[in-house]
mmCIF file of the N, C-alpha and C atoms, coordinates in Angstrom:
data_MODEL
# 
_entry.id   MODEL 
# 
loop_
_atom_site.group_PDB 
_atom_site.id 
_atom_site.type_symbol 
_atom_site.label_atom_id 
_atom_site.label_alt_id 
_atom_site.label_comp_id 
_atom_site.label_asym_id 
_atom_site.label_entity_id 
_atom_site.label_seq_id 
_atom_site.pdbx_PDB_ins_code 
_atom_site.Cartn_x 
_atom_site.Cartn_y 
_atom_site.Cartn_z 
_atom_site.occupancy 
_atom_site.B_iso_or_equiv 
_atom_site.pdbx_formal_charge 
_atom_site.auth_seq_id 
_atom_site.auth_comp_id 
_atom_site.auth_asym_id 
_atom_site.auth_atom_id 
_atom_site.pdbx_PDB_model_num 
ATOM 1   N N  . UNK A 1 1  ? -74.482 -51.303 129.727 1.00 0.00 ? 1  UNK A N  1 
ATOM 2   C CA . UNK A 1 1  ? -75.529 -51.105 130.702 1.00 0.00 ? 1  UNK A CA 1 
ATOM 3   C C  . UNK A 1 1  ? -74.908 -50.627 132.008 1.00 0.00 ? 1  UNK A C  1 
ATOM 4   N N  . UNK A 1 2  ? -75.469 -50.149 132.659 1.00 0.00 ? 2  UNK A N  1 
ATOM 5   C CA . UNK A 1 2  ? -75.165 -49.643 133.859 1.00 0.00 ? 2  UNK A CA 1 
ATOM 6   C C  . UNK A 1 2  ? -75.451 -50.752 135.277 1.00 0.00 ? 2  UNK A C  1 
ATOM 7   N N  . UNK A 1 3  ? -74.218 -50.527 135.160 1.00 0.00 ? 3  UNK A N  1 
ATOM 8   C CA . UNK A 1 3  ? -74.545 -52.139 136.826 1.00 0.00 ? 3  UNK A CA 1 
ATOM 9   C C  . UNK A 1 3  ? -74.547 -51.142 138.165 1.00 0.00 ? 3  UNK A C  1 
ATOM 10  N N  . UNK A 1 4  ? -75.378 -51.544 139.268 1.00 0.00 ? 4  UNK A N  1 
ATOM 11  C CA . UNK A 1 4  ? -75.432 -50.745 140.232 1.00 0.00 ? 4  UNK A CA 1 
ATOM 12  C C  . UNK A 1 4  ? -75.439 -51.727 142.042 1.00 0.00 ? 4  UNK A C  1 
ATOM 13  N N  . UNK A 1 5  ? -74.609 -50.980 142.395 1.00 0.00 ? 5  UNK A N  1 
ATOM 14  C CA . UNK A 1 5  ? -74.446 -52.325 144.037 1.00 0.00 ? 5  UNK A CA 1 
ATOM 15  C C  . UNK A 1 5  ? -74.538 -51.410 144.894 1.00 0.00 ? 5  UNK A C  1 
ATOM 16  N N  . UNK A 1 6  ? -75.247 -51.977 145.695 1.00 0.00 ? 6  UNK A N  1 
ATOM 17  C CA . UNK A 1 6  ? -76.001 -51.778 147.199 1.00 0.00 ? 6  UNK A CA 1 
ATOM 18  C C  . UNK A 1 6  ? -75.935 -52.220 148.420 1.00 0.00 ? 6  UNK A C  1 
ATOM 19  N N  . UNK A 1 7  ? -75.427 -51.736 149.406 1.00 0.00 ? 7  UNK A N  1 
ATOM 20  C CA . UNK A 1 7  ? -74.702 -52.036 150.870 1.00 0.00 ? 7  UNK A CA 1 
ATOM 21  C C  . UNK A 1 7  ? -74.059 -52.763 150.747 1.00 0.00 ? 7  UNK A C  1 
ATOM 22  N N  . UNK A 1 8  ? -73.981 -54.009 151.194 1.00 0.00 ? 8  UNK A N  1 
ATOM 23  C CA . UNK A 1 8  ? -72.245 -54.489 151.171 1.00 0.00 ? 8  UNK A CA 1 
ATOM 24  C C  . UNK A 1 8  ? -71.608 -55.159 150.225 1.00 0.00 ? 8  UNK A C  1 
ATOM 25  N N  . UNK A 1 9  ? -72.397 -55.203 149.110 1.00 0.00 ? 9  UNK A N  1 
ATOM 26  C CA . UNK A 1 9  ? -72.138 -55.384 147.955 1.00 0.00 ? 9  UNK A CA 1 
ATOM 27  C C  . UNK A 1 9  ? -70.962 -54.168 147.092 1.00 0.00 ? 9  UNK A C  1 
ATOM 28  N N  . UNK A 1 10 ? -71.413 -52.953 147.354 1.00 0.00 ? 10 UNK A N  1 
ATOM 29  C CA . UNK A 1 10 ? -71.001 -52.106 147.161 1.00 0.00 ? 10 UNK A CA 1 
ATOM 30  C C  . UNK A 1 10 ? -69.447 -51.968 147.840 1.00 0.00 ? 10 UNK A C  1 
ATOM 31  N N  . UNK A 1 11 ? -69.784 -52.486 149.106 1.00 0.00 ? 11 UNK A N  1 
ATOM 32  C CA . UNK A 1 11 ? -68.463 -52.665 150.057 1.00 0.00 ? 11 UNK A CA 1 
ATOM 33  C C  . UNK A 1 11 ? -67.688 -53.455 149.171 1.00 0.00 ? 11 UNK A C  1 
ATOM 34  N N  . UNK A 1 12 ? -68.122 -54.371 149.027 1.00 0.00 ? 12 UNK A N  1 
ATOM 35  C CA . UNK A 1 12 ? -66.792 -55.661 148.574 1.00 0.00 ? 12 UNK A CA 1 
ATOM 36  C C  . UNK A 1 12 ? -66.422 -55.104 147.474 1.00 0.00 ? 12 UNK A C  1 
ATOM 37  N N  . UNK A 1 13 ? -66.512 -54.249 146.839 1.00 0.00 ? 13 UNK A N  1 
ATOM 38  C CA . UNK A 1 13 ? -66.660 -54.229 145.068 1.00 0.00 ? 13 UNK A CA 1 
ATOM 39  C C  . UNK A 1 13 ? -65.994 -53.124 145.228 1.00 0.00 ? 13 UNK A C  1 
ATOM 40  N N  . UNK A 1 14 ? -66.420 -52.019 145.820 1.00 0.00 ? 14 UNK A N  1 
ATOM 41  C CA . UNK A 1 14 ? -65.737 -50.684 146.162 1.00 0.00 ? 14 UNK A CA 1 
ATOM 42  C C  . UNK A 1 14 ? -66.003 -49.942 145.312 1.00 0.00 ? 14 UNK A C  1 
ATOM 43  N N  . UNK A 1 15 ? -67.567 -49.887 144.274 1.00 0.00 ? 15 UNK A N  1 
ATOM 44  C CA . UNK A 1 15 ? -67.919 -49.080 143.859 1.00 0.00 ? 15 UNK A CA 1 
ATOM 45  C C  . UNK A 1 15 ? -69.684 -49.359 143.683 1.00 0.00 ? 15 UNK A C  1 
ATOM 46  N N  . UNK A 1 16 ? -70.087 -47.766 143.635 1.00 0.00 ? 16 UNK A N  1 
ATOM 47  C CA . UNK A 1 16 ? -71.389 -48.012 143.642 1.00 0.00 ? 16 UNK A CA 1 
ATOM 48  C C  . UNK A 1 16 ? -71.820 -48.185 142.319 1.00 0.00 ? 16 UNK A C  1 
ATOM 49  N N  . UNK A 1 17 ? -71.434 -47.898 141.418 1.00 0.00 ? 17 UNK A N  1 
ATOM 50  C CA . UNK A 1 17 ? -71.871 -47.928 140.025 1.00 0.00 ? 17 UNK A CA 1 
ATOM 51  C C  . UNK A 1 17 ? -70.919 -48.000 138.778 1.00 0.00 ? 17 UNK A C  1 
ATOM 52  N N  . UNK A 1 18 ? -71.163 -49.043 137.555 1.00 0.00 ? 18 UNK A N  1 
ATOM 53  C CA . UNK A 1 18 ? -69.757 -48.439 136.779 1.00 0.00 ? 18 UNK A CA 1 
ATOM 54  C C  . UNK A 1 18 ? -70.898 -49.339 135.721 1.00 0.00 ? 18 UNK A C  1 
ATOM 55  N N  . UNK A 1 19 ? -70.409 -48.892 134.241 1.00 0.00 ? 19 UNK A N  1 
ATOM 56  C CA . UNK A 1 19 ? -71.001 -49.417 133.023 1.00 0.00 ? 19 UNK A CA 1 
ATOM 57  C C  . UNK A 1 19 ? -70.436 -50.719 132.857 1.00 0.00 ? 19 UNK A C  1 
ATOM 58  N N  . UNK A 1 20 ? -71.033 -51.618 131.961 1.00 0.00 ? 20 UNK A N  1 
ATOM 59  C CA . UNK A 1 20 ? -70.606 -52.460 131.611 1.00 0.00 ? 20 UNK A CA 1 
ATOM 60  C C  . UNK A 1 20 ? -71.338 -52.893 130.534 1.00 0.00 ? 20 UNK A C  1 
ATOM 61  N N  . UNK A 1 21 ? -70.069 -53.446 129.467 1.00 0.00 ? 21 UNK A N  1 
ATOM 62  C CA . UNK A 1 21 ? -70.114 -53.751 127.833 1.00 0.00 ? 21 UNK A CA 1 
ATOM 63  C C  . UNK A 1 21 ? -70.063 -55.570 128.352 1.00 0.00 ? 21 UNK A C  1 
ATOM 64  N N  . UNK A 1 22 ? -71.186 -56.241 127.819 1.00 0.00 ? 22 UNK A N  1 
ATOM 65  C CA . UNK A 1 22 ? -71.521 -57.674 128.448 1.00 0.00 ? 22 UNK A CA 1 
ATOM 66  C C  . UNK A 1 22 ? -71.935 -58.486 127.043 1.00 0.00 ? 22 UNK A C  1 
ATOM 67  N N  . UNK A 1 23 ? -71.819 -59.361 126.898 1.00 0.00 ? 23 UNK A N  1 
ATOM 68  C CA . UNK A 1 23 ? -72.424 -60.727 125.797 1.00 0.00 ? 23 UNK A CA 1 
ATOM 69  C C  . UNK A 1 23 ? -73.222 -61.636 126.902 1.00 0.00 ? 23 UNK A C  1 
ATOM 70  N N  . UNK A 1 24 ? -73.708 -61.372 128.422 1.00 0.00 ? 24 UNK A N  1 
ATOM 71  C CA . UNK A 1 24 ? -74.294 -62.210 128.433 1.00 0.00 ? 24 UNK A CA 1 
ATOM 72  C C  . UNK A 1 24 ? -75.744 -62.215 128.473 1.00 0.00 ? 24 UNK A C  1 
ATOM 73  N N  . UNK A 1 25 ? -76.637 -63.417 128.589 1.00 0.00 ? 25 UNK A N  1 
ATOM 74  C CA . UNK A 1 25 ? -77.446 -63.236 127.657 1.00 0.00 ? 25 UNK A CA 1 
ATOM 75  C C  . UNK A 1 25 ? -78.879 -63.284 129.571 1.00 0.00 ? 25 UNK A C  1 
ATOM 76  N N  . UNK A 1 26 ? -78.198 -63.475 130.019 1.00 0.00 ? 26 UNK A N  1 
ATOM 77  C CA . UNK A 1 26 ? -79.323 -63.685 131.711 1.00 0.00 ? 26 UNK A CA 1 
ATOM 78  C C  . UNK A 1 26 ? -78.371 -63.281 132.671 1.00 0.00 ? 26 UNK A C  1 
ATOM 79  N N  . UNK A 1 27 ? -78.575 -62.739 133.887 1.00 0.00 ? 27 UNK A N  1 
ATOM 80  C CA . UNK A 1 27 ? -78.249 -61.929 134.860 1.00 0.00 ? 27 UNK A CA 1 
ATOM 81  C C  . UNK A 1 27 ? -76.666 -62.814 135.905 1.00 0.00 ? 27 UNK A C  1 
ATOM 82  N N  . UNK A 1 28 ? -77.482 -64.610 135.328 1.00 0.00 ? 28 UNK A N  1 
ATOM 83  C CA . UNK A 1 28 ? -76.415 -65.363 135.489 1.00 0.00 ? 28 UNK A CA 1 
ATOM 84  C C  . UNK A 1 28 ? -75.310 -65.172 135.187 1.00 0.00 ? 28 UNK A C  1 
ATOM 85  N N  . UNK A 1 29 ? -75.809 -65.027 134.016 1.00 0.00 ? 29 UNK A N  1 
ATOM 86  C CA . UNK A 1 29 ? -74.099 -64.947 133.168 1.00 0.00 ? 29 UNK A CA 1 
ATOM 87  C C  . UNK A 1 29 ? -73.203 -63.802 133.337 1.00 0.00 ? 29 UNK A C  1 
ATOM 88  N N  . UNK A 1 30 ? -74.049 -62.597 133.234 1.00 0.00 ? 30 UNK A N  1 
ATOM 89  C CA . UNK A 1 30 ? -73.150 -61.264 134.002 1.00 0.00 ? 30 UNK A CA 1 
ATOM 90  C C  . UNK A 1 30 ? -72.554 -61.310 134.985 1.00 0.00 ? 30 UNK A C  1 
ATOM 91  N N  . UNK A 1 31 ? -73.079 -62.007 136.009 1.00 0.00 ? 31 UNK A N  1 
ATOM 92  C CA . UNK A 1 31 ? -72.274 -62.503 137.644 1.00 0.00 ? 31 UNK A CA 1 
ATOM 93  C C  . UNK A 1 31 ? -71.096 -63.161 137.167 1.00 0.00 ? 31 UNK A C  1 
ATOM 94  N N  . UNK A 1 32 ? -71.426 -64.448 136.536 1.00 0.00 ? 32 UNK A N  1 
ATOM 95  C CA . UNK A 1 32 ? -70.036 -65.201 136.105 1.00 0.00 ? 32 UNK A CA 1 
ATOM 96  C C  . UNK A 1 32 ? -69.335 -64.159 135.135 1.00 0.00 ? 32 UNK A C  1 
ATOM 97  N N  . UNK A 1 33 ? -69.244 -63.196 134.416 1.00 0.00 ? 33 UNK A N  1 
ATOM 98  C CA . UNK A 1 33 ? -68.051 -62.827 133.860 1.00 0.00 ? 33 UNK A CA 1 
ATOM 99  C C  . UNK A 1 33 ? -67.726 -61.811 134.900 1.00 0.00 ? 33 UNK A C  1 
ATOM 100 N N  . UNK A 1 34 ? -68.465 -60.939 135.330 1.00 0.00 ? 34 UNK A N  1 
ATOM 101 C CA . UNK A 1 34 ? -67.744 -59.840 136.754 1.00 0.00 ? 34 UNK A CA 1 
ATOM 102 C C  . UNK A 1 34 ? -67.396 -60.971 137.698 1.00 0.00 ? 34 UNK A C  1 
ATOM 103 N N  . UNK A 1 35 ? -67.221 -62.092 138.375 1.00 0.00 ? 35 UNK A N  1 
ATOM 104 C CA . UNK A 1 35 ? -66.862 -62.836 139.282 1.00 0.00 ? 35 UNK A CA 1 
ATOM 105 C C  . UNK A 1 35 ? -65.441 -63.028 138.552 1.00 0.00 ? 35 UNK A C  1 
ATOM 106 N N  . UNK A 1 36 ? -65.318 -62.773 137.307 1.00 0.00 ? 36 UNK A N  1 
ATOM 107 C CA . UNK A 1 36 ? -63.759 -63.237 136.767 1.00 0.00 ? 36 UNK A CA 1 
ATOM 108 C C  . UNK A 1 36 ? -62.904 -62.277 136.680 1.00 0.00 ? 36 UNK A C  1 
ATOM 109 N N  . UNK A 1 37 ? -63.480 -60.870 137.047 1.00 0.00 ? 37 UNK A N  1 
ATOM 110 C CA . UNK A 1 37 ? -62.661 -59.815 136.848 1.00 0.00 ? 37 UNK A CA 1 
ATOM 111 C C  . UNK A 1 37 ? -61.996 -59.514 138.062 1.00 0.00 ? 37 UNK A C  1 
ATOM 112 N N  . UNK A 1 38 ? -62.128 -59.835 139.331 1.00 0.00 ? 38 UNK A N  1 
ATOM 113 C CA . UNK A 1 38 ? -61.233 -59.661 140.230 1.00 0.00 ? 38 UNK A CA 1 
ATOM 114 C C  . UNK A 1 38 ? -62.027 -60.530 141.162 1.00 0.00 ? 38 UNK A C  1 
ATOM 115 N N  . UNK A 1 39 ? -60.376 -60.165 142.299 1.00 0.00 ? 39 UNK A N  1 
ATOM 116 C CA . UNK A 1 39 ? -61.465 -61.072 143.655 1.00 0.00 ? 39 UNK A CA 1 
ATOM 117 C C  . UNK A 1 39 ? -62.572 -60.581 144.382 1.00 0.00 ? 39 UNK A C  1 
ATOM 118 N N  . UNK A 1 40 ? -62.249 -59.311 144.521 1.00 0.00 ? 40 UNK A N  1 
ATOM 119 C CA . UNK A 1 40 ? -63.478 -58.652 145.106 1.00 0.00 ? 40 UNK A CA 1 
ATOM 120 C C  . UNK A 1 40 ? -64.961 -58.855 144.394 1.00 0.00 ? 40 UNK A C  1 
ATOM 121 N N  . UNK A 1 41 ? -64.757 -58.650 143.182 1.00 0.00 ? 41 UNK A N  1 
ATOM 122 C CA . UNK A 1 41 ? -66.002 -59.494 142.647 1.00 0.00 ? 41 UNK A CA 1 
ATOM 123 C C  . UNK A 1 41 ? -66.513 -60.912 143.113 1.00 0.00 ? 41 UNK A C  1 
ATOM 124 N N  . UNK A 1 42 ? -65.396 -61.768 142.756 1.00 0.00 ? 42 UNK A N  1 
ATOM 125 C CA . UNK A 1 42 ? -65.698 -62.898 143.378 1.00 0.00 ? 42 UNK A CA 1 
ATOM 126 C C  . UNK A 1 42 ? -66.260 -63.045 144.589 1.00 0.00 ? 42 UNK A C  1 
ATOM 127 N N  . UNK A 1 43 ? -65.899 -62.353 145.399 1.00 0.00 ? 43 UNK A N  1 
ATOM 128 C CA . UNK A 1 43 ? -66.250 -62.400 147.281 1.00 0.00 ? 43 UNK A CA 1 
ATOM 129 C C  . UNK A 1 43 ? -67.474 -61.950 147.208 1.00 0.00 ? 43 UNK A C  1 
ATOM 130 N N  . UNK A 1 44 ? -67.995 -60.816 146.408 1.00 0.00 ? 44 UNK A N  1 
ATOM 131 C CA . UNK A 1 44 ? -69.010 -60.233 146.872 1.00 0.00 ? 44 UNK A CA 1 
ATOM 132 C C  . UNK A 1 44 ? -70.443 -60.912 146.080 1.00 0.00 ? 44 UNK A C  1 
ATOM 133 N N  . UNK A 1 45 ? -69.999 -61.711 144.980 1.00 0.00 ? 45 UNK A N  1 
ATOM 134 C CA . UNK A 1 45 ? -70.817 -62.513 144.272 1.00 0.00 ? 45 UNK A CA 1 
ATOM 135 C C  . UNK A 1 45 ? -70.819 -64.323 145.026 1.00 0.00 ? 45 UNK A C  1 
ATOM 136 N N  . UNK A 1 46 ? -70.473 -64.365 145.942 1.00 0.00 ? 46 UNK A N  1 
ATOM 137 C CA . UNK A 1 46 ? -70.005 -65.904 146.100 1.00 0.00 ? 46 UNK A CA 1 
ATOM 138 C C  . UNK A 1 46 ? -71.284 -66.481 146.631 1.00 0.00 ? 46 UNK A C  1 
ATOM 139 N N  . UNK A 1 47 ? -72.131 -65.844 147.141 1.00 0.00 ? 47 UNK A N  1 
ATOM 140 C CA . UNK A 1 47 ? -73.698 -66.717 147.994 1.00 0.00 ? 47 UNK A CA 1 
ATOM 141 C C  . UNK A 1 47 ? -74.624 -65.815 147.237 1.00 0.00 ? 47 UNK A C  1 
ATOM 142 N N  . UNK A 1 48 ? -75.255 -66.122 145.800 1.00 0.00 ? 48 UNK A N  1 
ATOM 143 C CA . UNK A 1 48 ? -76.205 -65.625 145.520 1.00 0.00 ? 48 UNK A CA 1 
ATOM 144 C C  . UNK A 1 48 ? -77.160 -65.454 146.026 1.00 0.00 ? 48 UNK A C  1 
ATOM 145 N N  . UNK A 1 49 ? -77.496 -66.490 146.951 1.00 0.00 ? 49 UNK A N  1 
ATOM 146 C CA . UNK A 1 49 ? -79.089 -66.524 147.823 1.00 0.00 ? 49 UNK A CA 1 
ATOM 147 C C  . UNK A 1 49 ? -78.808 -65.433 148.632 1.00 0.00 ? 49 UNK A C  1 
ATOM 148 N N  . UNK A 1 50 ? -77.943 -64.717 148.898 1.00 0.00 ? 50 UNK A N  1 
ATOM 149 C CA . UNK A 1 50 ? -77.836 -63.762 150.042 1.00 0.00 ? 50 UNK A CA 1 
ATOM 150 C C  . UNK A 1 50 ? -77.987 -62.263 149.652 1.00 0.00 ? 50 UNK A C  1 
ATOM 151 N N  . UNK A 1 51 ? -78.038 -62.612 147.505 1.00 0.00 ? 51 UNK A N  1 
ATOM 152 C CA . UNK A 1 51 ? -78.337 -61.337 146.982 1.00 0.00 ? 51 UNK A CA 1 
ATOM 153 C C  . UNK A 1 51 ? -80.143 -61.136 146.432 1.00 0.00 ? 51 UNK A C  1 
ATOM 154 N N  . UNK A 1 52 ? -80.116 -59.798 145.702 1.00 0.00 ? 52 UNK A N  1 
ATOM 155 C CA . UNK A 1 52 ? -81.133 -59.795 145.429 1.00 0.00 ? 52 UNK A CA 1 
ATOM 156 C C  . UNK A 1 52 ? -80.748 -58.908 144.335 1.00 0.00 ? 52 UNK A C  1 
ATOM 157 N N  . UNK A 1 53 ? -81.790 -59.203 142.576 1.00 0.00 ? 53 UNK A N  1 
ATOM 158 C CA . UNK A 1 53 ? -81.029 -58.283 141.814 1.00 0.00 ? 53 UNK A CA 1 
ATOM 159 C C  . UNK A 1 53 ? -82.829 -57.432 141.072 1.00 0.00 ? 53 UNK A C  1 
ATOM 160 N N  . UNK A 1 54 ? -82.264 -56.890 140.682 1.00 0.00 ? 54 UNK A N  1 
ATOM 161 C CA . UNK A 1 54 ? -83.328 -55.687 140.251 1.00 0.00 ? 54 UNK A CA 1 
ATOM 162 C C  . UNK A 1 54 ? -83.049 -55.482 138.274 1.00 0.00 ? 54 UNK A C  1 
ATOM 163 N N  . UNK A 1 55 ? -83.638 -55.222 137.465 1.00 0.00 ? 55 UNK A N  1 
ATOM 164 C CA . UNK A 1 55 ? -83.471 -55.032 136.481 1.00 0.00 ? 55 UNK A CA 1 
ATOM 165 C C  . UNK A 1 55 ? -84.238 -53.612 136.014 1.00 0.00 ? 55 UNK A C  1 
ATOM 166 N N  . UNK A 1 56 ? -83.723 -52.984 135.801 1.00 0.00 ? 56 UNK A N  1 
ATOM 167 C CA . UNK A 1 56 ? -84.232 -51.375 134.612 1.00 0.00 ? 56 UNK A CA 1 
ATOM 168 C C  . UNK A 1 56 ? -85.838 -51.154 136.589 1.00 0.00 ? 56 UNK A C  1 
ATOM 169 N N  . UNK A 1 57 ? -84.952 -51.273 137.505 1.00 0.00 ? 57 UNK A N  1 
ATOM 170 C CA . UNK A 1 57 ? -85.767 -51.163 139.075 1.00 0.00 ? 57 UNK A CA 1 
ATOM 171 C C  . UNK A 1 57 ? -87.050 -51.819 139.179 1.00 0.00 ? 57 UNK A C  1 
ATOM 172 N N  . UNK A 1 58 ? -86.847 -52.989 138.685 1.00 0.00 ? 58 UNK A N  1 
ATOM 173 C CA . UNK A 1 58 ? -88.108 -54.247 138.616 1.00 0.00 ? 58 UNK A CA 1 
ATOM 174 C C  . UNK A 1 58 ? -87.233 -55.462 139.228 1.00 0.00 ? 58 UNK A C  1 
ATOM 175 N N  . UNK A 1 59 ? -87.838 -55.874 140.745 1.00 0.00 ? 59 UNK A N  1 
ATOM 176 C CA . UNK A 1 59 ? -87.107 -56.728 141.088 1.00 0.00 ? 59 UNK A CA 1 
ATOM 177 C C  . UNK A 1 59 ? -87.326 -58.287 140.140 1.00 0.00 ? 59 UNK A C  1 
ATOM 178 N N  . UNK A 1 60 ? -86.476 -59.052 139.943 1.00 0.00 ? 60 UNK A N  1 
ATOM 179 C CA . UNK A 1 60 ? -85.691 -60.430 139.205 1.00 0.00 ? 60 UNK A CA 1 
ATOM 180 C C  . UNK A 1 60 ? -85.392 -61.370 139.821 1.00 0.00 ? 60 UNK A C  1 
ATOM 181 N N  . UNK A 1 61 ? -85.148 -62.336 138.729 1.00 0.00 ? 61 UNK A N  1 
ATOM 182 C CA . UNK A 1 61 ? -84.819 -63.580 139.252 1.00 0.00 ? 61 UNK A CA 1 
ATOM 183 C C  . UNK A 1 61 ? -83.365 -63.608 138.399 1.00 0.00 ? 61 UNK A C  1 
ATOM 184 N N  . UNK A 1 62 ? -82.312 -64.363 139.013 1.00 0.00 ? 62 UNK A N  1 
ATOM 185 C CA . UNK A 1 62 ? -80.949 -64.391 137.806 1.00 0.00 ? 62 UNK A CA 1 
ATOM 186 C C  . UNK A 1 62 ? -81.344 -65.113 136.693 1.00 0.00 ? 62 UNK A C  1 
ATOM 187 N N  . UNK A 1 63 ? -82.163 -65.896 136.739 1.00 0.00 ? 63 UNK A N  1 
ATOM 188 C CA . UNK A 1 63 ? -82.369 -66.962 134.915 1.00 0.00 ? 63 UNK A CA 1 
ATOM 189 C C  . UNK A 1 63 ? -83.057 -65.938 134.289 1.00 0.00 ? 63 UNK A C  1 
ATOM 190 N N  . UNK A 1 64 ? -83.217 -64.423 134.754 1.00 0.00 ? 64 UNK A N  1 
ATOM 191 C CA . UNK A 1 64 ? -84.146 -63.097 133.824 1.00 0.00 ? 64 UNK A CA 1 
ATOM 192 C C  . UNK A 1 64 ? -83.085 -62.460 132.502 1.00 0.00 ? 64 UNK A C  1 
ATOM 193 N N  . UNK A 1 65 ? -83.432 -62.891 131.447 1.00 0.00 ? 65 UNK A N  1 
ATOM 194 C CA . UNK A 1 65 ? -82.941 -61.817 130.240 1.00 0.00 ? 65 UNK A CA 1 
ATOM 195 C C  . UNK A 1 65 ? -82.239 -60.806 130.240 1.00 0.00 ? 65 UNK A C  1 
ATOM 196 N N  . UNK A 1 66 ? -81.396 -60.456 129.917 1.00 0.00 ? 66 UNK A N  1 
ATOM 197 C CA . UNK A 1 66 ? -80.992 -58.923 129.860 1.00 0.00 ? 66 UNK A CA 1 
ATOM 198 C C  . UNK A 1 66 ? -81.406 -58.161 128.977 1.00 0.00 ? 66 UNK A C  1 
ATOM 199 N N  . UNK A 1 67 ? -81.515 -58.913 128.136 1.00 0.00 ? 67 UNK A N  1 
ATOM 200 C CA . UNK A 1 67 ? -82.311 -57.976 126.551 1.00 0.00 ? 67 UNK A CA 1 
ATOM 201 C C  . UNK A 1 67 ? -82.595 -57.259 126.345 1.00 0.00 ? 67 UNK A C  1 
ATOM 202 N N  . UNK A 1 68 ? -82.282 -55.546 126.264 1.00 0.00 ? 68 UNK A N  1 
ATOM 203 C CA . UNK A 1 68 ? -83.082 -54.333 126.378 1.00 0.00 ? 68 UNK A CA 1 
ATOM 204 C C  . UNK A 1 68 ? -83.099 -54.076 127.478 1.00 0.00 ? 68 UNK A C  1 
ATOM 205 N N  . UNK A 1 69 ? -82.351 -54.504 128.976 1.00 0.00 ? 69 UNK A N  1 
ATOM 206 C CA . UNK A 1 69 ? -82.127 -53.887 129.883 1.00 0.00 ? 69 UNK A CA 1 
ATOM 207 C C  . UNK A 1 69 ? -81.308 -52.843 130.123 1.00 0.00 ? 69 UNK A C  1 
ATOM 208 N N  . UNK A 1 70 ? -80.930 -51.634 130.580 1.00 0.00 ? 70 UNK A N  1 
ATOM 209 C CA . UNK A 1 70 ? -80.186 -50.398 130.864 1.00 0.00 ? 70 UNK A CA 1 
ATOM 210 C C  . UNK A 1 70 ? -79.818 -50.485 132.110 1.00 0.00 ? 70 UNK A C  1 
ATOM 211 N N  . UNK A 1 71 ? -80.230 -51.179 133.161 1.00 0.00 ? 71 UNK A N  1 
ATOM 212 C CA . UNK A 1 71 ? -79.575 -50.854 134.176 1.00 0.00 ? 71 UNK A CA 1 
ATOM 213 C C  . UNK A 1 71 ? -80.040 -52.607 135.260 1.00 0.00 ? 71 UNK A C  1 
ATOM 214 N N  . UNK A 1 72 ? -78.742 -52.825 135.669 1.00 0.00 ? 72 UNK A N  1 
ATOM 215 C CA . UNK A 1 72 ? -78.692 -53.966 136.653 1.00 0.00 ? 72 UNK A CA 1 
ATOM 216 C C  . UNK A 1 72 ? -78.559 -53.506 137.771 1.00 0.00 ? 72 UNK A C  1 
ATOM 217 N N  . UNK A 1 73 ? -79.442 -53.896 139.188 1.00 0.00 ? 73 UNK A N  1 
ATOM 218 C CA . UNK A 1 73 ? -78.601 -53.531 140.743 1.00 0.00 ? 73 UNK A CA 1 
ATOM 219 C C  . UNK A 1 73 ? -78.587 -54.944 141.359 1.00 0.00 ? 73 UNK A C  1 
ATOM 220 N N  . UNK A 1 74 ? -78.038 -55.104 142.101 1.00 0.00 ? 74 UNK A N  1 
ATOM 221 C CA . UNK A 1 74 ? -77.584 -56.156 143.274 1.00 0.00 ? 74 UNK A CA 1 
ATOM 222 C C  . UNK A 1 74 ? -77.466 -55.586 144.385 1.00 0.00 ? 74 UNK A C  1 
ATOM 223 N N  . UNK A 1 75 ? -78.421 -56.100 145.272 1.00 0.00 ? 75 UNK A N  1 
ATOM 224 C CA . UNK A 1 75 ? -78.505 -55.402 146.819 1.00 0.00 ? 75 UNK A CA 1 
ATOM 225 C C  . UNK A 1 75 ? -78.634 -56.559 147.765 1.00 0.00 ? 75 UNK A C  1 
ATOM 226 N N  . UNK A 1 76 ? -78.590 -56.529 148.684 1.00 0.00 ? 76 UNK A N  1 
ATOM 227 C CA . UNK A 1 76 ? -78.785 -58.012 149.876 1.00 0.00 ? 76 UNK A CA 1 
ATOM 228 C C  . UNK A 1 76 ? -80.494 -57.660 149.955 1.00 0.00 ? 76 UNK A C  1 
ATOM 229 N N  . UNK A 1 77 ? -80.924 -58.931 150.030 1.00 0.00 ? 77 UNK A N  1 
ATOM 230 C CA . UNK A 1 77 ? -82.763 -58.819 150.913 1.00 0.00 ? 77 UNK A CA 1 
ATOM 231 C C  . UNK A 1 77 ? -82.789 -57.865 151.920 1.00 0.00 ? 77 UNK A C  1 
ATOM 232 N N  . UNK A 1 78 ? -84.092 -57.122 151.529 1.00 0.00 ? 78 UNK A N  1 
ATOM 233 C CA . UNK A 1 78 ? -84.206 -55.617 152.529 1.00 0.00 ? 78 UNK A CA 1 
ATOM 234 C C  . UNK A 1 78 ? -85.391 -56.485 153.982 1.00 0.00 ? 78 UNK A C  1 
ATOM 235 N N  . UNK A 1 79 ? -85.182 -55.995 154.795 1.00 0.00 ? 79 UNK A N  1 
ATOM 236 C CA . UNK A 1 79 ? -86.057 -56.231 155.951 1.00 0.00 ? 79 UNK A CA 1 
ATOM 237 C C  . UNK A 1 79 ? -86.591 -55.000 156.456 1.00 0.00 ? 79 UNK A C  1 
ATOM 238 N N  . UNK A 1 80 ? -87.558 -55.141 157.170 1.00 0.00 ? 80 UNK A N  1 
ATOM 239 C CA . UNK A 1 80 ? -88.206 -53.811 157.469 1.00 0.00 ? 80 UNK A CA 1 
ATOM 240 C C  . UNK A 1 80 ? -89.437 -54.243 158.258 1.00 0.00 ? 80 UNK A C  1 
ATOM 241 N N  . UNK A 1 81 ? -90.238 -52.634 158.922 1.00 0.00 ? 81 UNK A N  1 
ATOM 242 C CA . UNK A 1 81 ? -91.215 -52.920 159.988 1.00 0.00 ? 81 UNK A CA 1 
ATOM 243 C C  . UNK A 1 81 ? -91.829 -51.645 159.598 1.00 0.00 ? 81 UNK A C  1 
# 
């Protein structure tokens, strides 16, 4: 599936987009195995409440399925006027 990060997410990670071959089975579990692949993962995953994740561009909750999903994003809460 295609994982995708958004403002400073993107920062910590140092990329905006890259595939990923996953066994896990909720959005949780994808965090915990990319949180194990480096530190920058780790850093940029460390305060979930401070993220916000999107599935196939339908915003989510992390206990959401992956099942037939194609594409994950993680972005911080948007504000606006």
């Amino acid at each position: 599936m295609d994982v995708l990060y958004f403002a400073w997410v993107r920062e910590r990670i140092g990329l905006p987009k890259e595939k990923v071959e996953t066994t896990a089975a909720t959005v949780a579990e994808l965090v915990e195995e990319l949180k194990t692949r480096e530190d920058r993962y780790a850093a940029a995953f460390a305060d979930l409440s401070a993220l916000r994740v999107a599935l196939d561009q339908e915003l989510a909750e992390f206990d959401a399925p992956l099942a037939g999903v194609r594409e994950v994003a993680f972005f911080p809460p948007m504000t606006g006027g």
